[in-house]
N, C-alpha and C positions, 0 to 999 in steps of 0.2 A: 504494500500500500504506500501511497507516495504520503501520509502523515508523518510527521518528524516532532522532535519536543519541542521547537517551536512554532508549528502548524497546528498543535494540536491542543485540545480546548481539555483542562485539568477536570473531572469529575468533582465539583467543589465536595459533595457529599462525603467522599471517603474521611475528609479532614473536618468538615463541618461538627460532625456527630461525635467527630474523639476529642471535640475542641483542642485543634491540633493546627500549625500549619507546614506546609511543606508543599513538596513537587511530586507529581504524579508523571511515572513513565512506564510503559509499554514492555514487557520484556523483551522484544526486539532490540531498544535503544540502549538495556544496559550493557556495562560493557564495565572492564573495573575501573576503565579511566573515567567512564561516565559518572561513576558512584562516586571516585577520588577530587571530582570536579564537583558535583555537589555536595562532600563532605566539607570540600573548600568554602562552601557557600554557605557552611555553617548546617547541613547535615545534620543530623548526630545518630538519625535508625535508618535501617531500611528495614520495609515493613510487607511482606507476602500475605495475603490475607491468606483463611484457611480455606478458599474458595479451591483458589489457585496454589497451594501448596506443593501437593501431590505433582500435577504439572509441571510448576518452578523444579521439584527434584530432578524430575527426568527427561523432560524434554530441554532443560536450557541446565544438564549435569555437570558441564564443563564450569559454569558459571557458579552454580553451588556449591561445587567441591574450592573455588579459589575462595569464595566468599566464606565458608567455615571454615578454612585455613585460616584465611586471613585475620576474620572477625571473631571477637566474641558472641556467640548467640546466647539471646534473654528465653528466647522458645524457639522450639523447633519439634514439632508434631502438628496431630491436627487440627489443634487452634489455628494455625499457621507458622509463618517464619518471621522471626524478628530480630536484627543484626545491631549490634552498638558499634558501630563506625570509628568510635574515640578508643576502643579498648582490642586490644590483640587477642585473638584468639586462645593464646597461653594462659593470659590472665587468670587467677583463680577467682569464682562468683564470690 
């Protein structure tokens, strides 16, 4: 699809309801530079719903396996996925 993260219009709702705010993107567009570029921007989750969990595991695997290396995760089941961006995956909780 020719939509890009700056083509494309943010679902307010996801953030609305967690009174939360942030960037919504596509699992296409991430990428770990895309995540290191909005951690830059003050970042601090990345956030899987438990919709799209399952999915995120396996169909974009290359991306999850960097992201649990990399990151600490706060959950991961199927609630969903939730990454701290600020903290290494070593880290102890």
């Amino acid at each position: 699809d020719d939509r890009t993260p700056t083509t494309s219009m943010t679902p307010p709702e996801i953030f609305y309801f967690s009174d939360r705010r942030g960037w919504y993107r596509a699992f296409a567009w991430l990428t770990p530079a895309a995540i290191e570029d909005l951690h830059g921007q003050g970042a601090r989750y990345l956030a899987v719903s438990a919709y799209d969990a399952l999915y995120f595991r396996t169909q974009y695997e290359a991306l999850y396996e960097a992201l649990s290396g990399r990151y600490r995760s706060l959950t991961d089941d199927e609630d969903g996925i939730v990454y701290d961006l600020a903290t290494p995956a070593s880290s102890a909780r």
